[in-house]
N, C-alpha and C positions, 0 to 999 in steps of 0.2 A: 169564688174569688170576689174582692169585693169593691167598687168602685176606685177605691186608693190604688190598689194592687193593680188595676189595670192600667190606670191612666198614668201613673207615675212612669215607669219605662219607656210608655210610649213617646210622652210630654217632653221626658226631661231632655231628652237628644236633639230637642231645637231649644233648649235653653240653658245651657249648659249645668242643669242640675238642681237650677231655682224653681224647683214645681214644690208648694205648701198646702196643706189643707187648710183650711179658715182665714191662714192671714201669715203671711211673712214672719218669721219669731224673731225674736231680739237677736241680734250675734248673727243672722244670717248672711252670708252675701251680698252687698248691698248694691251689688253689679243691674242692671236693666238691660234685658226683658228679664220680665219672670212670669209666672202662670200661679194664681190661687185658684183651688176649685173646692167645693163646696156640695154638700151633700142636702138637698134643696127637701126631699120627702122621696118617700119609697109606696109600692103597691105593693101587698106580700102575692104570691101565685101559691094559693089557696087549694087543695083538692076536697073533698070525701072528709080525707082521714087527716086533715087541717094542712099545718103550715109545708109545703113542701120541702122547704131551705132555698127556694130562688125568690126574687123577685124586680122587679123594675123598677129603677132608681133614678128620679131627676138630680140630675148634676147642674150646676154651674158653672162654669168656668172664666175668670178673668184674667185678661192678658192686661201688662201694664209695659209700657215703652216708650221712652223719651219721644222718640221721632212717628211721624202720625203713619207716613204711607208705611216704612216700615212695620207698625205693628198690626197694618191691613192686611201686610205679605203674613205677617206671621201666624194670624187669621185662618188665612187660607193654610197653611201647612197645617194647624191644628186639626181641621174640618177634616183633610185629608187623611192625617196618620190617627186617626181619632177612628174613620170611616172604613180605612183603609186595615188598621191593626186589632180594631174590639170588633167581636163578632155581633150582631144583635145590638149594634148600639145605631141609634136616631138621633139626627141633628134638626133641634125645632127652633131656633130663633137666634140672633145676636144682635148689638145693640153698641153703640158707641157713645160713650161715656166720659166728662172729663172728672179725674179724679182731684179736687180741690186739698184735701190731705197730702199727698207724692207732688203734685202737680205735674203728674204724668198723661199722656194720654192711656185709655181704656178701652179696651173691646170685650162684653160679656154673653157669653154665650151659652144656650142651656142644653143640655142632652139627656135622652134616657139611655139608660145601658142594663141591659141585663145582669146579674150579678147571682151571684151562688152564696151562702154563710157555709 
């Protein structure tokens, strides 16, 4: 399964549905909060007899949300159903960001996750 397919199910049920990969499309919902996440670089897990079909996958993820403490809460529910629903995934860093384009506030945060092709 592959980063997408994980994270979207988990993601979408604290946002009602606004989880995008790379970037919000035209015509989407233009409601706030949302979630972009991003496929940052991969490790292949390698054997013998070459590519296995898994490997570990830096993600990104950015939250964007009008109100600042709310999208701290939302922060935290990510970490959690993120932590809590992907098996083998790791939470390494997050970072608060103002997004000058939205003029939203931003929270990004990266993860690896294990993933299958």
């Amino acid at each position: 399964m592959n980063a997408g397919q994980q994270l979207y199910p988990i993601l979408s049920t604290l946002v009602d549905g606004r989880v995008f990969p790379l970037q919000r499309w035209e015509g989407a919902d233009s409601a706030n909060p949302y979630i972009i996440y991003s496929k940052v670089s991969s490790i292949p897990d390698n054997t013998m007899d070459g590519f296995s079909g898994h490997e570990y996958v830096r993600v990104q993820i950015d939250i964007y949300h009008e109100d600042y403490d709310e999208l701290d809460a939302l922060a935290i529910q990510v970490i959690d159903a993120i932590s809590t629903g992907i098996p083998l995934s790791e939470f390494l860093s997050r970072q608060e960001l103002p997004d000058d384009d939205t003029g939203l506030y931003r929270q990004s945060m990266d993860w690896q996750l294990w993933t299958s092709t």
